[in-house]
C-alpha positions as CSV (number, residue, x, y, z in Angstrom):
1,X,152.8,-85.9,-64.1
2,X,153.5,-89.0,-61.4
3,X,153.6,-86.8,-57.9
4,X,156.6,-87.5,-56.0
5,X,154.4,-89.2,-53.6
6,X,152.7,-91.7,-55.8
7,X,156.8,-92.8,-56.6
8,X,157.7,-93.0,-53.1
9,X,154.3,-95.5,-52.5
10,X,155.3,-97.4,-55.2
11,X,158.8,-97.7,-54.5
12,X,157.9,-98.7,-50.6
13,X,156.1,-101.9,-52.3
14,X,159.7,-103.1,-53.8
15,X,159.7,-104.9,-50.0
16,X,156.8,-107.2,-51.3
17,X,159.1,-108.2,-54.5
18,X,161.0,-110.9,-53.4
19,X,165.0,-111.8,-55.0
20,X,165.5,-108.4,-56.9
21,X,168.6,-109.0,-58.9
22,X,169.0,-105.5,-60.6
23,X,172.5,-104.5,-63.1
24,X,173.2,-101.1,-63.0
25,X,175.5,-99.8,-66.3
26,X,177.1,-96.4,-65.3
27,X,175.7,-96.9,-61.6
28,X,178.9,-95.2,-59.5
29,X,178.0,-91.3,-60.4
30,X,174.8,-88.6,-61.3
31,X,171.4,-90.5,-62.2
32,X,172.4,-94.2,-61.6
33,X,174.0,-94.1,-58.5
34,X,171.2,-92.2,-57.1
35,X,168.8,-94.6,-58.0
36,X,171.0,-97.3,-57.4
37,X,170.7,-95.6,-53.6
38,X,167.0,-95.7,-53.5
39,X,166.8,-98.9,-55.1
40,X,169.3,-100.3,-51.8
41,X,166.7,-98.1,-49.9
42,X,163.5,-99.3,-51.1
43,X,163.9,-103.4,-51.7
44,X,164.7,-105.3,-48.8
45,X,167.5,-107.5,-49.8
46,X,168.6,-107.0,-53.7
47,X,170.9,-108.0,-55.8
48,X,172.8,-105.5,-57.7
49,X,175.7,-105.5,-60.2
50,X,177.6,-101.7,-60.7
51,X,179.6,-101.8,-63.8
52,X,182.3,-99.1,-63.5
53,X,185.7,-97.8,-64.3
54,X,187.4,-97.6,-61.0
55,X,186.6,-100.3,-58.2
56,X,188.6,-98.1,-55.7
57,X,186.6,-95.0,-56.1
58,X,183.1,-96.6,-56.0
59,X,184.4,-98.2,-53.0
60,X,182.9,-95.4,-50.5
61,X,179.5,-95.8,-52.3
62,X,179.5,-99.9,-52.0
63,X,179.9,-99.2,-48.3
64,X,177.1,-97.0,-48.5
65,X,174.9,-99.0,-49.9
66,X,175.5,-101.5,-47.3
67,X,174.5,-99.7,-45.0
68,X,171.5,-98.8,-46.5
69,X,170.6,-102.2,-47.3
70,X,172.4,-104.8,-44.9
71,X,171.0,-107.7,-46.1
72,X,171.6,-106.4,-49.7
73,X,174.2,-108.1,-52.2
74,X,175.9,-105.7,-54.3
75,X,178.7,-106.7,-56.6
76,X,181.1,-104.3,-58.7
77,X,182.6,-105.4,-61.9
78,X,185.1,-102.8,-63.4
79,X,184.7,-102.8,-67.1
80,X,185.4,-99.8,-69.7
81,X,181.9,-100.2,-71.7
82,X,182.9,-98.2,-74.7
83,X,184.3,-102.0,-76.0
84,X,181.9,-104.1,-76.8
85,X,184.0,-107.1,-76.1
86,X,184.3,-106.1,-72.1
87,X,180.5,-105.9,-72.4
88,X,180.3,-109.6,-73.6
89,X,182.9,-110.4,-70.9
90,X,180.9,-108.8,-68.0
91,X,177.8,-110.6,-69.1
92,X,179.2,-113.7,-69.1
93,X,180.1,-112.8,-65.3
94,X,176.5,-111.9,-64.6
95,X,175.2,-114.9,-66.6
96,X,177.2,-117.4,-64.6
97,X,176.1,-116.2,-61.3
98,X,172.8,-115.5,-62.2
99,X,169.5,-116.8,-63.4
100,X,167.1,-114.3,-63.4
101,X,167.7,-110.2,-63.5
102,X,164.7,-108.3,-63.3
103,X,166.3,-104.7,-63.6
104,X,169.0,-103.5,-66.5
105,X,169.2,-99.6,-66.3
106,X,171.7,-97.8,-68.4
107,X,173.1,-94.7,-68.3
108,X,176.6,-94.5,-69.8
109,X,178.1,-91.8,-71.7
110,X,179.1,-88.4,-72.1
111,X,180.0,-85.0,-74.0
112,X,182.3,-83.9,-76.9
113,X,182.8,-81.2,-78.8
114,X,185.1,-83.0,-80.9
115,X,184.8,-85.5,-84.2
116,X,184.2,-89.1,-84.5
117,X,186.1,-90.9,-81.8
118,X,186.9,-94.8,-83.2
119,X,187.3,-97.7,-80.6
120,X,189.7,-100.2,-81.3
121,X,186.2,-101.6,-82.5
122,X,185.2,-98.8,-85.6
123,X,182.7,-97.4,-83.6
124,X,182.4,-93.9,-81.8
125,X,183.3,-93.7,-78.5
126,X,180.0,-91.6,-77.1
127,X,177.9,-93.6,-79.8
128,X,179.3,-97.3,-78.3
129,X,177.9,-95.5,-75.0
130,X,174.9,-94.5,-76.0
131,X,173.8,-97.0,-78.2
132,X,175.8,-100.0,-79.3
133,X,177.1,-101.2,-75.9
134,X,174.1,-100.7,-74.3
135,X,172.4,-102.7,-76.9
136,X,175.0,-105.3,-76.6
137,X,173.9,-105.4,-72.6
138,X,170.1,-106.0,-73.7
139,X,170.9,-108.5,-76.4
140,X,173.1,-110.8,-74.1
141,X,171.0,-110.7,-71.2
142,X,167.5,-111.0,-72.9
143,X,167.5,-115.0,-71.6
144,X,168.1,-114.0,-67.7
145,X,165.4,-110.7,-68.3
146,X,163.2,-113.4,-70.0
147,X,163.4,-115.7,-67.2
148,X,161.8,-113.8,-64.3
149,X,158.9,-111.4,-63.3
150,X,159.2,-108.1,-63.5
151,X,161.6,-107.8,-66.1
152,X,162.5,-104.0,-67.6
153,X,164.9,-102.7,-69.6
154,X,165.5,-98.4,-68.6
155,X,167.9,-96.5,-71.0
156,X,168.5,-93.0,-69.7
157,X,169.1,-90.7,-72.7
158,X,166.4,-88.5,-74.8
159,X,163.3,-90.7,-75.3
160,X,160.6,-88.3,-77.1
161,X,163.2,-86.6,-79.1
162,X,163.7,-88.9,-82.4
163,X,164.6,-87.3,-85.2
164,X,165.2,-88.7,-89.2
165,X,168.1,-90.8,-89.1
166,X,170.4,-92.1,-92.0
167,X,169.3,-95.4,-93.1
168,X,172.5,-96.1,-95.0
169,X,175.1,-94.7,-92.6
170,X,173.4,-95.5,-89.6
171,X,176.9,-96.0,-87.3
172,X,177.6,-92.6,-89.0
173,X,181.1,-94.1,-91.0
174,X,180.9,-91.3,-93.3
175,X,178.6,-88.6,-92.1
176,X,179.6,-88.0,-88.5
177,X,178.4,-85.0,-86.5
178,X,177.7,-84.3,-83.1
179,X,174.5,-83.6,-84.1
180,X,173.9,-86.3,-86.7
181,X,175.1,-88.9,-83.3
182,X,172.8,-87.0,-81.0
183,X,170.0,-87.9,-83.4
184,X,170.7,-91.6,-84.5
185,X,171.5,-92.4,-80.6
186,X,168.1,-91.4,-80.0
187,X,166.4,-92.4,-82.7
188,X,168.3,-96.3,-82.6
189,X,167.3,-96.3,-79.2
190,X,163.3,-95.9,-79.7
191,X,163.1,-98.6,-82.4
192,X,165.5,-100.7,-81.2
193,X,163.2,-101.2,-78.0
194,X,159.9,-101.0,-80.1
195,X,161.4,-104.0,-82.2
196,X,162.4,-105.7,-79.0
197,X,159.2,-105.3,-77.5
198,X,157.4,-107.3,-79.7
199,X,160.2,-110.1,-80.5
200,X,160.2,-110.4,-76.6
201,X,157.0,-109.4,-75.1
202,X,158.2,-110.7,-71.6
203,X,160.1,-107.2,-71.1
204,X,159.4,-104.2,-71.3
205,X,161.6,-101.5,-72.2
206,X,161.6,-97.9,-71.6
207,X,163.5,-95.0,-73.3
208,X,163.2,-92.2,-70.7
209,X,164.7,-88.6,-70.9
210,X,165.7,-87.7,-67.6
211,X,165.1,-83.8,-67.7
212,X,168.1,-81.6,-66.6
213,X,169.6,-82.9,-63.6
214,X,173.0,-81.5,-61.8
215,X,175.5,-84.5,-62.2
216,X,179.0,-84.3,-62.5
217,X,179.0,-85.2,-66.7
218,X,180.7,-82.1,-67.2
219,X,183.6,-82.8,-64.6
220,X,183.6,-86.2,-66.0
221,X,183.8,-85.2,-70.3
222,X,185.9,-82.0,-70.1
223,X,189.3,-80.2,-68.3
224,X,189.2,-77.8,-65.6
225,X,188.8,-74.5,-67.6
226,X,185.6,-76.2,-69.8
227,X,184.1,-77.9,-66.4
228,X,184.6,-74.6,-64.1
229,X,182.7,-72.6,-66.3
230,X,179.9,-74.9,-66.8
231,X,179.7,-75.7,-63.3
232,X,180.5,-71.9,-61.9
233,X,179.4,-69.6,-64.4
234,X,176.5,-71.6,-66.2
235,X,174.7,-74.0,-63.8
236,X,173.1,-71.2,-61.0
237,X,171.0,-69.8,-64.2
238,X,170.2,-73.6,-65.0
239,X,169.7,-74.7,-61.4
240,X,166.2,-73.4,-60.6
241,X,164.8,-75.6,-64.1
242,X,166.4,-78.8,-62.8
243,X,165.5,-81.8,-61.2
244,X,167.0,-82.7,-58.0
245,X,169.5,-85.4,-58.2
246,X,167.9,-87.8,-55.1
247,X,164.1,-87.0,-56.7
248,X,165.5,-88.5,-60.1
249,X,167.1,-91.3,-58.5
250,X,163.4,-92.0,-57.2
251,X,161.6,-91.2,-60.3
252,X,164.0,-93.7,-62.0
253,X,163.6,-96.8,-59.7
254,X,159.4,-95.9,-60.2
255,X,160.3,-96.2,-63.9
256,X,162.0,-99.2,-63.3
257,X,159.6,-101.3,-61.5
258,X,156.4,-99.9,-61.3
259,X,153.0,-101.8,-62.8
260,X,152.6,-98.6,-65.1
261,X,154.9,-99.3,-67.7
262,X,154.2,-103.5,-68.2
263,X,155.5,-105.8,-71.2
264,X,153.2,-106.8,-73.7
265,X,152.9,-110.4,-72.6
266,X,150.5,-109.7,-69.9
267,X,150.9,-112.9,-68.0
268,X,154.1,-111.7,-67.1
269,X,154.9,-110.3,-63.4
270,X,154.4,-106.3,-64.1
271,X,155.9,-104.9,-61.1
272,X,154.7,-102.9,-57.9
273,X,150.9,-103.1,-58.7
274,X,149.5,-99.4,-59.1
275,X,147.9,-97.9,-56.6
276,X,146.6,-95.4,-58.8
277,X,146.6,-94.4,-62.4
278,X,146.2,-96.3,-65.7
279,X,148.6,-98.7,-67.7
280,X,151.2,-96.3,-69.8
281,X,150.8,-95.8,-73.9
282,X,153.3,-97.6,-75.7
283,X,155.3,-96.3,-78.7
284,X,152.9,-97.8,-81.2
285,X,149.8,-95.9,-79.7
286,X,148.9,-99.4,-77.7
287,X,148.5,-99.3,-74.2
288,X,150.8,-101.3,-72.3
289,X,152.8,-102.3,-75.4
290,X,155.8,-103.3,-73.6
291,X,158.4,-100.0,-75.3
292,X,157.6,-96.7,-73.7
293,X,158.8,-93.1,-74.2
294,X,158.8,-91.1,-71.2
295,X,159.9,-87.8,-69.5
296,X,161.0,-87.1,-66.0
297,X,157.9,-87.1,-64.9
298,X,157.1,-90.3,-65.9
299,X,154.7,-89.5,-68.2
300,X,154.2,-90.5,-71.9
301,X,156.3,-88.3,-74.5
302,X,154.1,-88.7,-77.6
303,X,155.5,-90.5,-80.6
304,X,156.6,-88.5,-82.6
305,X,155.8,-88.6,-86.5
306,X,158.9,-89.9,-88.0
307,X,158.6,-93.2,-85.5
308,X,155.3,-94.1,-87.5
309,X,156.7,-93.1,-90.7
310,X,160.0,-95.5,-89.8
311,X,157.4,-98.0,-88.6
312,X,155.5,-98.3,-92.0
313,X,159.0,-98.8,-93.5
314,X,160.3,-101.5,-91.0
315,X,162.9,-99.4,-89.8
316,X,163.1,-101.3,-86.1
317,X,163.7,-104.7,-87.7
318,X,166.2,-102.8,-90.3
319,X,168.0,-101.1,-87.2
320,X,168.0,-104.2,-85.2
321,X,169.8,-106.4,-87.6
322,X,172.3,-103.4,-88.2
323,X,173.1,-103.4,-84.7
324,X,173.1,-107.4,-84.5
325,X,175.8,-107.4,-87.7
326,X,178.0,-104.1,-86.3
327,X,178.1,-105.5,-82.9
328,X,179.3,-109.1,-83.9
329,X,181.7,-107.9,-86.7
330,X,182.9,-105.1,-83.6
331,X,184.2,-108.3,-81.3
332,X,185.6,-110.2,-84.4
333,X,188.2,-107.4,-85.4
């Protein structure tokens, strides 16, 4: 486990990286506002983008974060990120004010207890939020990560819990489950990154599961009868096994730009160098590959078995190109 005090000493040397330009996707509630907060905390003058639903209601938080950072720059975009389309339209934005970004952290999404959910795109709802869009946000902004030093891809979902996947349904068109999107979200995720890692090895990317953690998804996915219970009747049993919302946010901006978790090209920038500890175990077994599993803690969730079985069959170039062809045929309909 990374102490809570070996994050906060690393985070304190964000001051010594100079013109942070961070884009935070899902950044106005739970884990990415809160390290969206520590991030305005931390750096001295950054640059962040908040994608969101509703400019009016993140409005309180943007004047928080001024005030936390004054000579910050933060810029919200309101975008519904379940269309892949507004997610080509906000990076367009970004690109055209931007030429570097050093920070892409992700954490859209949500819960169901219902079927497959089709965008006007032929794509699940919660899967075009936990995989596809956030794909679409890495593969249009690879040129501004590849530009500058440290450059890091985070995606907050359940790194360390692959499972088999369905290599000839793999947006789930005819086998749809909660469970069977649970796993391929997952399990896209991992070898997406580990295929990315090595086509661009001037960013690193990181595939983190983020422990449980009392956010408002609940309020957010469900009505009042489904979110009262969970948040009333279940959450004081879960509460003492949780992480604490503001210690997440900081364990997030440590996964974000610390030294430990460095792209495979090692002349790039790293990050905040490390003040102690080693360079992080990649996916592929190889330290500092550039794609890393982790836990809340920050440490290394082994690999598990079916990533090197999927690896000796060239599944992350096979799931790569599927999401290349899904997402370009998704804006042409």
């Amino acid at each position: 486990m990374v102490s809570l005090k070996t994050v906060q000493a690393s985070n304190a040397g964000l001051r010594a990286l100079p013109n942070i330009t961070a884009l935070f996707v899902g950044g106005t509630s739970g884990i990415g506002q809160s390290t969206l907060r520590q991030l305005a905390r931390y750096a001295d003058s950054p640059t962040a983008y908040i994608i969101g639903r509703d400019k009016a209601r993140a409005s309180p938080f943007l004047s928080e974060l001024q005030q936390l950072s004054p000579k910050g720059r933060f810029h919200f975009i309101e975008a519904d990120v379940s269309l892949v389309r507004n997610v080509d339209a906000v990076c367009r934005q970004i690109a055209q004010q931007e030429k570097h970004l050093n920070f892409l952290f992700m954490t859209p999404g949500g819960i169901s207890l219902g079927g497959r959910n089709e965008t006007i795109e032929g794509i699940d709802y919660l899967f075009a939020l936990r995989y596809y869009s956030r794909m679409r946000f890495v593969q249009n902004l690879l040129p501004l990560l590849e530009s500058s030093g440290p450059s890091r891809v985070v995606s907050v979902y359940g790194g360390g819990f692959e499972f088999s996947i369905n290599p000839s349904d793999l947006d789930l068109k005819h086998n749809f489950s909660l469970l069977n999107a649970y796993k391929h979200s997952i399990t896209m995720t991992s070898l997406s990154m580990e295929h990315l890692a090595t086509t661009h090895p001037a960013v690193s990317f990181i595939h983190v599961y983020p422990g449980l953690v009392g956010t408002n998804i609940y309020t957010n996915s469900f009505p009042a009868p489904i979110s009262t219970f969970y948040n009333y009747g279940m959450w004081p049993f879960m509460w003492p096994f949780s992480v604490n919302l503001n210690e997440s946010g900081e364990r997030h901006l440590f996964h974000l730009s610390s030294a430990r978790y460095p792209a495979k090209q090692s002349s790039a920038t790293q990050g905040v160098p490390l003040e102690m500890g080693d360079v992080a175990t990649g996916t592929t077994g190889e330290t500092g590959s550039g794609a890393y599993l982790l836990n809340w803690k920050g440490d290394v969730r082994p690999s598990r078995e079916i990533l090197a079985q999927y690896r000796e069959q060239g599944m992350p170039e096979t799931v790569w190109r599927h999401t290349e062809t899904l997402l370009d045929k998704a804006v042409a309909r």
